[in-house]
Residue frames as a rotation matrix with the C-alpha (Angstrom) as fourth column:
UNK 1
0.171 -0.455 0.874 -21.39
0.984 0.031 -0.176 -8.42
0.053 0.890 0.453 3.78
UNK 2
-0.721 -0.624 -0.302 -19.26
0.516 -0.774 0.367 -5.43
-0.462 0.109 0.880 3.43
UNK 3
-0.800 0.262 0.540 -22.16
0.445 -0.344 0.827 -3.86
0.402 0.902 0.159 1.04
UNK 4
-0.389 0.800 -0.457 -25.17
0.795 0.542 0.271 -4.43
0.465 -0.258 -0.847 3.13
UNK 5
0.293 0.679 -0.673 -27.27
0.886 -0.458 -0.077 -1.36
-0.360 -0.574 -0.736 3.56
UNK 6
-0.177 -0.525 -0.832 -25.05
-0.057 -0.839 0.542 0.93
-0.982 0.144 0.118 1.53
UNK 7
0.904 0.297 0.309 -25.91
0.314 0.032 -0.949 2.21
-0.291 0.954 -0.064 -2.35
UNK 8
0.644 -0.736 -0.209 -21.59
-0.414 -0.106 -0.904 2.91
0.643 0.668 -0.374 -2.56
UNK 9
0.772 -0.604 -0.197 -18.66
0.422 0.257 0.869 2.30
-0.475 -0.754 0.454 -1.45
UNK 10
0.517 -0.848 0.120 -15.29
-0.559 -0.439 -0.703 4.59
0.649 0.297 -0.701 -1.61
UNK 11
0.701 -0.623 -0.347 -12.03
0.712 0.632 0.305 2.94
0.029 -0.461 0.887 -0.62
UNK 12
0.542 -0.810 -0.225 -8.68
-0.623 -0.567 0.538 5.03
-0.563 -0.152 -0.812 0.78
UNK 13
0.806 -0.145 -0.574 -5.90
-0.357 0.654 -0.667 3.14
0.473 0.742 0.475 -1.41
UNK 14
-0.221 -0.958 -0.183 -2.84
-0.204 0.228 -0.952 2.71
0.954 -0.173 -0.246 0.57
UNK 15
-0.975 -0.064 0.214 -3.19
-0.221 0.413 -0.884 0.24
-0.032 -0.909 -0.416 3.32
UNK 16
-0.091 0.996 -0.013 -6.58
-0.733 -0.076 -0.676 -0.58
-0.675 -0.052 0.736 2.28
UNK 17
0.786 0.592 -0.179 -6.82
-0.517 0.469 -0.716 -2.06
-0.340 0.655 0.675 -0.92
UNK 18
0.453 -0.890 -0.054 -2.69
0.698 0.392 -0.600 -2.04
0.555 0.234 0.798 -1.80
UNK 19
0.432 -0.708 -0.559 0.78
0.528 -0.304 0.793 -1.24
-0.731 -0.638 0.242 -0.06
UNK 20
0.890 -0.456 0.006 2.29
-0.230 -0.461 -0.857 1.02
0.393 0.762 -0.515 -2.14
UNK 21
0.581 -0.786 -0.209 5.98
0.809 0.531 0.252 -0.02
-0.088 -0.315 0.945 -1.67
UNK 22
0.602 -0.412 0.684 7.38
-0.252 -0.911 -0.327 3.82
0.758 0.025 -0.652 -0.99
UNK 23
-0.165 -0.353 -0.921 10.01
0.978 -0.180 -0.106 4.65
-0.128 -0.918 0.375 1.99
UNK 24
0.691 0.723 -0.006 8.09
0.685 -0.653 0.323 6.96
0.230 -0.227 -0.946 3.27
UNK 25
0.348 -0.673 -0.652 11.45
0.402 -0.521 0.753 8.53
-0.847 -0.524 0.090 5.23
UNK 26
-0.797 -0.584 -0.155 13.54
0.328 -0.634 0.700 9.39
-0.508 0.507 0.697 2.19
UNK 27
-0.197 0.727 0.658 10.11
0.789 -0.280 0.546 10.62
0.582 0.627 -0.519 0.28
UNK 28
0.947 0.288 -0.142 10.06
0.320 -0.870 0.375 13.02
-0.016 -0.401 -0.916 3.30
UNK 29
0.110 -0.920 -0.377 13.93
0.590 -0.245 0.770 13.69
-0.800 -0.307 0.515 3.24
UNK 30
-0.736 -0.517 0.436 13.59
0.671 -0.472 0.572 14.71
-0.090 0.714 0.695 -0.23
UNK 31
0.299 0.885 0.356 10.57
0.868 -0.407 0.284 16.93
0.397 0.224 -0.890 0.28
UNK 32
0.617 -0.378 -0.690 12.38
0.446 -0.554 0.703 18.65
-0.648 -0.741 -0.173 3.14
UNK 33
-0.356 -0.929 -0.099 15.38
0.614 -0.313 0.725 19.17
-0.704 0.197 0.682 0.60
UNK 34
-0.071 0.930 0.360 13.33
0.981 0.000 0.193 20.45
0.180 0.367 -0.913 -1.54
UNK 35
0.906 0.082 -0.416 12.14
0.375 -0.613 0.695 23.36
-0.198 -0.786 -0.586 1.33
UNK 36
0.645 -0.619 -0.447 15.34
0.518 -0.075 0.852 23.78
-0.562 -0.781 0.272 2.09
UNK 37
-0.594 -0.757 0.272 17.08
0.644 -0.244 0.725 24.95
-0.483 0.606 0.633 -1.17
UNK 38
0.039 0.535 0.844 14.17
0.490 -0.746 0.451 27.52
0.871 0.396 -0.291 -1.42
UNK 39
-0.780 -0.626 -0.001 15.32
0.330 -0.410 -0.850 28.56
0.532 -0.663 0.526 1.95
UNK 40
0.383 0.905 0.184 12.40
-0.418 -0.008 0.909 27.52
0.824 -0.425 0.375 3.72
UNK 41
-0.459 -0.566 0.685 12.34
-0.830 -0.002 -0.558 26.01
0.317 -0.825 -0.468 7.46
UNK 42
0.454 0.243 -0.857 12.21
-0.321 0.942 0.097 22.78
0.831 0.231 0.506 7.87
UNK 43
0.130 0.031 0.991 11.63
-0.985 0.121 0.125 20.77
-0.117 -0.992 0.046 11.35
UNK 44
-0.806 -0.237 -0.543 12.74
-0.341 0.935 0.099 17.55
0.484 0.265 -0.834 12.05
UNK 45
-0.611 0.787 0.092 9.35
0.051 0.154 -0.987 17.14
-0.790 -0.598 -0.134 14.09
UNK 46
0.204 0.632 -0.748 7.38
-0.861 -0.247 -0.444 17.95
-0.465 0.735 0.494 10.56
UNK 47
-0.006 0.455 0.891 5.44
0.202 0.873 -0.444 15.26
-0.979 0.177 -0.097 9.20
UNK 48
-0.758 -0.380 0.531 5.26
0.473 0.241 0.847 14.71
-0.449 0.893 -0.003 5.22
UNK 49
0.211 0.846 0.490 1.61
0.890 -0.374 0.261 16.25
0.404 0.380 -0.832 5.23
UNK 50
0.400 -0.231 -0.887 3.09
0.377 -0.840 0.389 19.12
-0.835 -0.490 -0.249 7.34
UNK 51
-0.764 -0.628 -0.146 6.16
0.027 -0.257 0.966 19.75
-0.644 0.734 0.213 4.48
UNK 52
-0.649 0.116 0.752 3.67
0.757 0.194 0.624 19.78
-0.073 0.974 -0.214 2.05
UNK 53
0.401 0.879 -0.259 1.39
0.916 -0.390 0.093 22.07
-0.019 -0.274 -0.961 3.73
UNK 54
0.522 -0.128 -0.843 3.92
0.079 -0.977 0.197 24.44
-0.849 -0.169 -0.500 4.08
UNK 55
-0.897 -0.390 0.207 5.25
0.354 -0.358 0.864 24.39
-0.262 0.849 0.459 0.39
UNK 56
-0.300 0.766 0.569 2.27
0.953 0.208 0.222 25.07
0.052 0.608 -0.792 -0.40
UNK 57
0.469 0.163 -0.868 2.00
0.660 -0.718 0.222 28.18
-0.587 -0.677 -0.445 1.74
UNK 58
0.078 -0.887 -0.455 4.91
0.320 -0.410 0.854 29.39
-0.944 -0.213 0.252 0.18
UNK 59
0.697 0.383 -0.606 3.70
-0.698 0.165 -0.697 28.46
-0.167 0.909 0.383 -3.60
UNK 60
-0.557 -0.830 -0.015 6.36
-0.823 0.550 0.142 26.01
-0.110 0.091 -0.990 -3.64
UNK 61
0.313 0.638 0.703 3.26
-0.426 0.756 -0.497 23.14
-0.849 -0.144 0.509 -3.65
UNK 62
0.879 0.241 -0.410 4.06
-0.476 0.462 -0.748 22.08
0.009 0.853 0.521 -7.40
UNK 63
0.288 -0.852 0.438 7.59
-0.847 -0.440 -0.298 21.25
0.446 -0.285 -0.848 -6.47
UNK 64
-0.565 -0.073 0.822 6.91
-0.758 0.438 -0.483 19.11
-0.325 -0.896 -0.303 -4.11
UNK 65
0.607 0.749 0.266 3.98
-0.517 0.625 -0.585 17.59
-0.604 0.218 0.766 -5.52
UNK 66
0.737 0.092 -0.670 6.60
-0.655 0.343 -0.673 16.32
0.168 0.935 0.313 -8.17
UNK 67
-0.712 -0.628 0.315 9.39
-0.687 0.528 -0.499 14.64
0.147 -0.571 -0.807 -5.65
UNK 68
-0.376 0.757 0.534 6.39
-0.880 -0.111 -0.463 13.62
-0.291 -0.644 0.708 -3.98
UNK 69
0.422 0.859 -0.291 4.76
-0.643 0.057 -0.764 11.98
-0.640 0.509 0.576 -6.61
UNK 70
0.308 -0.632 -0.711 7.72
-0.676 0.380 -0.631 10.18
0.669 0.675 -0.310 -7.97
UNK 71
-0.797 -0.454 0.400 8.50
-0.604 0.621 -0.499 8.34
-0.022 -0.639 -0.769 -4.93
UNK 72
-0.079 0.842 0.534 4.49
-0.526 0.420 -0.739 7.41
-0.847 -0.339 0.410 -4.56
UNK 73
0.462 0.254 -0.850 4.35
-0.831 0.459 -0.315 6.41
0.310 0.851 0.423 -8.98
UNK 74
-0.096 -0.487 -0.868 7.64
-0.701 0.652 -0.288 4.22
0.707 0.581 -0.404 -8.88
UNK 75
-0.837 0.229 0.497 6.37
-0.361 0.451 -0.816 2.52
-0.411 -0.863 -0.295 -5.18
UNK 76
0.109 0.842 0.529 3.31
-0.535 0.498 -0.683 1.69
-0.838 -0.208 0.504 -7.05
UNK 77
-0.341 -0.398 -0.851 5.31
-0.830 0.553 0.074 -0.56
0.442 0.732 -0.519 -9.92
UNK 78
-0.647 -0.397 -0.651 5.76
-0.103 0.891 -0.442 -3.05
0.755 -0.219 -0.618 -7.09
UNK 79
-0.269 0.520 0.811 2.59
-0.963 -0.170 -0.210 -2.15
0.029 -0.837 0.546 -4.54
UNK 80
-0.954 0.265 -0.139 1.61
0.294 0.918 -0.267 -5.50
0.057 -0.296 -0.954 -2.72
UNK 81
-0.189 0.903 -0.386 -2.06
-0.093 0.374 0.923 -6.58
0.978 0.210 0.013 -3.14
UNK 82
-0.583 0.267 0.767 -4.51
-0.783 -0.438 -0.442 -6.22
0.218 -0.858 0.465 0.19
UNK 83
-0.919 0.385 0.080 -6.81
0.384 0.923 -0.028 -8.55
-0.084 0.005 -0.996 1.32
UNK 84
0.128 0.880 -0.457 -10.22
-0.264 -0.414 -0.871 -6.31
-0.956 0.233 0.179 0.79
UNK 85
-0.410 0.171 -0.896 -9.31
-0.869 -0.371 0.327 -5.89
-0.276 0.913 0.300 -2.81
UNK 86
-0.913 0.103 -0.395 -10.11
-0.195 0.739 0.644 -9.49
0.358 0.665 -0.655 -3.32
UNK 87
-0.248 0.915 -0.318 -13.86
0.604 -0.111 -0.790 -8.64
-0.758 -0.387 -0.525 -2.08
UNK 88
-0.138 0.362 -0.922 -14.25
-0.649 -0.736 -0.192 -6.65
-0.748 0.572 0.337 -5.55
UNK 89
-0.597 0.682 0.423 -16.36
0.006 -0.523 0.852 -6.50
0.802 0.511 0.308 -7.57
UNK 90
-0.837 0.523 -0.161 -19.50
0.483 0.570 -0.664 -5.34
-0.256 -0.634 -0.730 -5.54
UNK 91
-0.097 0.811 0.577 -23.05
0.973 -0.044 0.225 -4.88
0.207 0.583 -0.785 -6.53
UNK 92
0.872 0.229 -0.432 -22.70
0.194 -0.973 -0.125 -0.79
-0.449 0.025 -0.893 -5.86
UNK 93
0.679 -0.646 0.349 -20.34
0.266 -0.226 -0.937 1.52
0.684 0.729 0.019 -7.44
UNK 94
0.743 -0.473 -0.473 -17.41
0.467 -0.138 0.873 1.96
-0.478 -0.870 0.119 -5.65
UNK 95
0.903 -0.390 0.181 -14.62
-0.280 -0.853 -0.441 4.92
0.326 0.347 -0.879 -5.52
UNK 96
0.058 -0.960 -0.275 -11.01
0.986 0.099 -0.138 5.66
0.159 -0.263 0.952 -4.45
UNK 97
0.784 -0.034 0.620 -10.11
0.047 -0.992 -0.114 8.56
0.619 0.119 -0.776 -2.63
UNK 98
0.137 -0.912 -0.386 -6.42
0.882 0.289 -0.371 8.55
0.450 -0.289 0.845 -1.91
UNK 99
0.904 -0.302 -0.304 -3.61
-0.229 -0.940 0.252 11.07
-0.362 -0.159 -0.919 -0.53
UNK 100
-0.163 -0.982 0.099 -1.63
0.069 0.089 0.994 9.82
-0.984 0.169 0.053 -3.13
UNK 101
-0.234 0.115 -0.965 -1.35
-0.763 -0.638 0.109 11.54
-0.603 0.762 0.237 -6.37
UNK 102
0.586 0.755 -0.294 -3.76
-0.710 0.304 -0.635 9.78
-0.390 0.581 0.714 -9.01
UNK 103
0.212 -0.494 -0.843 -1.03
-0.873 0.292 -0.391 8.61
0.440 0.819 -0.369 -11.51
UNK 104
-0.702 -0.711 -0.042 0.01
-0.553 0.582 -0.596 6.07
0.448 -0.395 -0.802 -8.70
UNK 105
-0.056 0.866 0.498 -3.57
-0.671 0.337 -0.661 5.13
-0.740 -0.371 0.562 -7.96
UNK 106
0.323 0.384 -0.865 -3.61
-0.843 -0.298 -0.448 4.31
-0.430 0.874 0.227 -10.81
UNK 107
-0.280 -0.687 -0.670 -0.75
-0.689 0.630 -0.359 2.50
0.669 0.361 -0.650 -11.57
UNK 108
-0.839 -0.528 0.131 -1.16
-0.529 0.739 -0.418 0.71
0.124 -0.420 -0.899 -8.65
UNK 109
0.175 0.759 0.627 -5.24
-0.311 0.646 -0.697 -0.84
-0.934 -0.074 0.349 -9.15
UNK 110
0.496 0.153 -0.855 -3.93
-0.845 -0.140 -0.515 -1.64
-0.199 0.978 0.060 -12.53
UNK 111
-0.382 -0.911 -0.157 -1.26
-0.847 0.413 -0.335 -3.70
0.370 0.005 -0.929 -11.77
UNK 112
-0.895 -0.442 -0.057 -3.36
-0.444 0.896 0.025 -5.47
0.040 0.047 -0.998 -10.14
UNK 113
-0.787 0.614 -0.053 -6.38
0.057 0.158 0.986 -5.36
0.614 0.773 -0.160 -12.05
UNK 114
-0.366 0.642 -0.673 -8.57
0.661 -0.330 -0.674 -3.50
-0.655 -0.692 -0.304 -9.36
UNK 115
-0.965 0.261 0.000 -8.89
-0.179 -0.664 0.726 -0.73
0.189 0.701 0.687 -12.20
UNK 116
-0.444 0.888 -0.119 -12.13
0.362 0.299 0.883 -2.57
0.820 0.349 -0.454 -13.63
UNK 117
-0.294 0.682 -0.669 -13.87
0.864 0.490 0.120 -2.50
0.410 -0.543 -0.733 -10.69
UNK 118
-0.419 0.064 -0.906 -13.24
0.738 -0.557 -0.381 1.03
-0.529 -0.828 0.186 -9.70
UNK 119
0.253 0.354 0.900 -15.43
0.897 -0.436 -0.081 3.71
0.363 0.827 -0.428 -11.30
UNK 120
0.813 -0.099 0.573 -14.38
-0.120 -0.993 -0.001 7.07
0.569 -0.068 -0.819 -9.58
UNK 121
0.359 -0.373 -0.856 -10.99
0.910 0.343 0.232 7.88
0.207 -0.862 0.462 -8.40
UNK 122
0.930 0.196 0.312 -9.98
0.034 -0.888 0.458 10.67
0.367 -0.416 -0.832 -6.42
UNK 123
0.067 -0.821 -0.566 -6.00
0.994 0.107 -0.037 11.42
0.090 -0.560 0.823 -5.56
UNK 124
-0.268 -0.701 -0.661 -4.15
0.931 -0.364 0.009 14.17
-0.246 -0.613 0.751 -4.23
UNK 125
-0.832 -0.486 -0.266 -3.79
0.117 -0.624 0.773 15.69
-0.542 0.612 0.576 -7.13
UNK 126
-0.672 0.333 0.661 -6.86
0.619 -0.238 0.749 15.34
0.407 0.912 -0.046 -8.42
UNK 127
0.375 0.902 0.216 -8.80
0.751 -0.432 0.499 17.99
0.543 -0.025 -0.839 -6.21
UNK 128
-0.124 -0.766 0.631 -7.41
0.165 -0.642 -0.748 21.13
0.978 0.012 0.206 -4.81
UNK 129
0.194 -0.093 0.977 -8.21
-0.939 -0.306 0.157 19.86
0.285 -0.947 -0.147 -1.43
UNK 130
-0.207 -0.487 -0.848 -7.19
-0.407 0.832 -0.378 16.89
0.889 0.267 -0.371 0.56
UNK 131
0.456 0.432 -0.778 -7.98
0.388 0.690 0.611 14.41
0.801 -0.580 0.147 3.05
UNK 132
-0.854 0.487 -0.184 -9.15
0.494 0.649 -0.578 15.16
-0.162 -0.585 -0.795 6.27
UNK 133
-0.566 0.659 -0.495 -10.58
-0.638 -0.731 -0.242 18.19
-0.521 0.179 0.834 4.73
UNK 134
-0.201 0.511 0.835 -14.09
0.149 0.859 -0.490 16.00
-0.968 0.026 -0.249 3.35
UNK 135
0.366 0.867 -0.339 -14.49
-0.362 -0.203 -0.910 17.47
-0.857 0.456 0.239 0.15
UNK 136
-0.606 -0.277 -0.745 -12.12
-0.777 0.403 0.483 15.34
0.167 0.872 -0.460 -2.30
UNK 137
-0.899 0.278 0.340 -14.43
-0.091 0.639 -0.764 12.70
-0.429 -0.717 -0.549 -0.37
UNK 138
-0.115 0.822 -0.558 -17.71
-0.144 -0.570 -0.809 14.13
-0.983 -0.013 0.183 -1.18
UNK 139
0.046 -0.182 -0.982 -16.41
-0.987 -0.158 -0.017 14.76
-0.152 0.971 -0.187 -4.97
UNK 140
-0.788 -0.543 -0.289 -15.88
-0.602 0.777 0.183 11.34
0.125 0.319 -0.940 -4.89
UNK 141
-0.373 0.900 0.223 -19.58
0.586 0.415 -0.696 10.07
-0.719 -0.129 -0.683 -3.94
UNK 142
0.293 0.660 -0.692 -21.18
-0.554 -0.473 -0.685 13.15
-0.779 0.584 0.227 -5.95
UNK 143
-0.244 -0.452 -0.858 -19.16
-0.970 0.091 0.227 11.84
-0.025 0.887 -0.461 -9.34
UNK 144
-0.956 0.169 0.239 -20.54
0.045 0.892 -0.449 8.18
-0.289 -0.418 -0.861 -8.01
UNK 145
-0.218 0.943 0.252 -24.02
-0.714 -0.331 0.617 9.74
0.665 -0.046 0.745 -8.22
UNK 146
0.005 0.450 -0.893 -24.70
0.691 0.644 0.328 8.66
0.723 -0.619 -0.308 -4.50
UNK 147
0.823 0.563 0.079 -25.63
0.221 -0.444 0.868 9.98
0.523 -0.697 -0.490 -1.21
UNK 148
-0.338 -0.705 0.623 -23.03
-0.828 -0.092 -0.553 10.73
0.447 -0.703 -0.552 1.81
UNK 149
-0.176 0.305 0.936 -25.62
-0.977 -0.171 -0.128 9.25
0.121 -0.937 0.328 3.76
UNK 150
0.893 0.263 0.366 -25.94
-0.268 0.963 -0.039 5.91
-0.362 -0.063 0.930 1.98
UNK 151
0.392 -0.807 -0.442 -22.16
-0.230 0.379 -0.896 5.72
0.891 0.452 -0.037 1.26
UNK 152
0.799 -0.592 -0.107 -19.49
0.573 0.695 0.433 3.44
-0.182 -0.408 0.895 3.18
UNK 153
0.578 -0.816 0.013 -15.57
-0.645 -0.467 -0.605 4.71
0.499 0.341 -0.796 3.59
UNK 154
0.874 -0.380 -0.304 -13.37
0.461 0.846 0.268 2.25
0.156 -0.374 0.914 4.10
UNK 155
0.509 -0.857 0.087 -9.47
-0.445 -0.348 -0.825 3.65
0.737 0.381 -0.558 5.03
UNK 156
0.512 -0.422 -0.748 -6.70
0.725 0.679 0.113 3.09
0.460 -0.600 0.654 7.57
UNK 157
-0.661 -0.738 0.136 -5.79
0.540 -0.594 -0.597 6.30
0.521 -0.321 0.791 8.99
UNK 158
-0.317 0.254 -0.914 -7.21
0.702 -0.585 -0.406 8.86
-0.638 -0.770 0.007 11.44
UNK 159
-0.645 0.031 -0.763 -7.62
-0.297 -0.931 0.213 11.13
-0.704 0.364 0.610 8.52
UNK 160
-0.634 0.773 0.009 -10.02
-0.030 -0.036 0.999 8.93
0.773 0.633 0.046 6.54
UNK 161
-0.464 0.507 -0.726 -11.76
0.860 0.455 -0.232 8.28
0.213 -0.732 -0.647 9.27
UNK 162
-0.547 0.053 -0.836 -11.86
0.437 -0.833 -0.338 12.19
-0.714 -0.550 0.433 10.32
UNK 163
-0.918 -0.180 -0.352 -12.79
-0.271 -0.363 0.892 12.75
-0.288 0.914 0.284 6.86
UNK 164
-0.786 0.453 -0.421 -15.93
0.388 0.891 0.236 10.57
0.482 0.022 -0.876 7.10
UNK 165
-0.492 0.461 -0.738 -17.14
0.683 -0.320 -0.656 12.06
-0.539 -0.827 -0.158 9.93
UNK 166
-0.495 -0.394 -0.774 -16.95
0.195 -0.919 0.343 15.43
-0.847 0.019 0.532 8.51
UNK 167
-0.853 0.431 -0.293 -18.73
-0.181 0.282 0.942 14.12
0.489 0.857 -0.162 5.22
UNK 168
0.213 0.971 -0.105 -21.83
-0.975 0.206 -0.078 12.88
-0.054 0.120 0.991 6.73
UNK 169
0.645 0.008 -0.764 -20.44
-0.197 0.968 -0.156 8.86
0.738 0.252 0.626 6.02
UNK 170
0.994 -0.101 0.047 -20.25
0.075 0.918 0.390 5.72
-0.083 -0.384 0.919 7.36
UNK 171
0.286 -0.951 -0.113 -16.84
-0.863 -0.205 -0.461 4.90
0.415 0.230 -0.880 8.15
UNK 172
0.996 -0.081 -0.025 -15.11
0.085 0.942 0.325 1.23
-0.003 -0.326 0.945 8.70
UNK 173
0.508 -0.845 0.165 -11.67
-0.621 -0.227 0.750 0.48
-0.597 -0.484 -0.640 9.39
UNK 174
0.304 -0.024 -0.952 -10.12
-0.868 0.404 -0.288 -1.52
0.391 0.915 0.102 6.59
UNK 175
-0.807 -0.521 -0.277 -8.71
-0.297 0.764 -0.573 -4.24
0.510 -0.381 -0.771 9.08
UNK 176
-0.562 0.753 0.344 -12.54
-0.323 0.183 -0.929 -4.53
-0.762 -0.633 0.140 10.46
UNK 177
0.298 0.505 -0.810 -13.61
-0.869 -0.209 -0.449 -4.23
-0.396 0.838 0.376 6.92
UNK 178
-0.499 -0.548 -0.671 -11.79
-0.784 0.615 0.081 -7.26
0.369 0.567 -0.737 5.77
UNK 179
-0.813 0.399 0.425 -14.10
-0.113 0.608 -0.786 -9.41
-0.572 -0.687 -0.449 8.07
UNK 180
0.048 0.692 -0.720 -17.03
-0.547 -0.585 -0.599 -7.79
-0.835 0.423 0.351 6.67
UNK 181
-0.104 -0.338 -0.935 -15.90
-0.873 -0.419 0.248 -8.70
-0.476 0.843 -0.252 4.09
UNK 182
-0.794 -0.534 -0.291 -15.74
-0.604 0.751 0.268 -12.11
0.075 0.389 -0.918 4.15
């Protein structure tokens, strides 16, 4: 069992629990545009966490965060349902610590009644740092009242994973997790 030996669990949300139903591309096309009409430089080689990194540089971060953040809300109207999530409830408390701004966390364990189950969530927006850096992580076990050392992350990216590490926690792969799970 997916619990066994751990006093939490924190879940990444996208690609984990739900798909948020974004296109990623034009969510970066309009970040970039964004950039661009503040006469910023903008690579076509720059990744969406790149473009954000460097509005941010610039002070240009709230901007963005609100393009951003519209593509990620109205993608979670219609996010598709994972196969972990239907392994919740479990007997520890379990988090959410996204890189996608809260409001769409939201929306999107509501929709499909994952809410209940989740007591602590953590998005983008809701700490003034961000995956792989570990400490929206962390914030997200401490507000748990639990260890690092006896928490579980579950995600699907190199950056929870890196993020883990860096914490002090366990880390599972949500497509390994789903076994686990079962």
């Amino acid at each position: 069992m997916l619990t066994d030996g751990y006093g939490a669990i924190v879940y990444d949300l996208d690609g984990t629990l739900v798909e948020l139903d974004v296109d990623w591309a034009a969510a970066r096309r309009d970040v970039a545009g964004v950039l661009e009409t503040r006469d910023l430089a903008v690579e076509e080689s720059m990744g969406l966490w790149e473009l954000l990194t460097l509005a941010e540089d610039a002070g240009f971060g709230q901007a963005v965060e609100v393009k951003l953040g519209d593509h990620e809300r109205e993608g979670a109207w219609n996010a598709r349902r994972l196969p972990l999530a239907g392994g919740l409830p479990h007997d520890v408390p379990v988090g959410v610590c996204s890189l996608n701004c809260e409001a769409a966390c939201h929306q999107a364990l509501e929709l499909h009644g994952i809410d209940r189950h989740v007591a602590v969530l953590t998005g983008r927006d809701s700490h003034e740092r961000r995956k792989p850096d570990p400490a929206p992580l962390l914030a997200t076990i401490e507000a748990l009242e639990a260890e690092p050392d006896e928490t579980l992350f579950v995600g699907d990216s190199d950056r929870d994973e890196i993020a883990a590490e860096r914490a002090g926690v366990d880390f599972r792969w949500a497509s390994d997790a789903e076994t686990a799970a079962d």
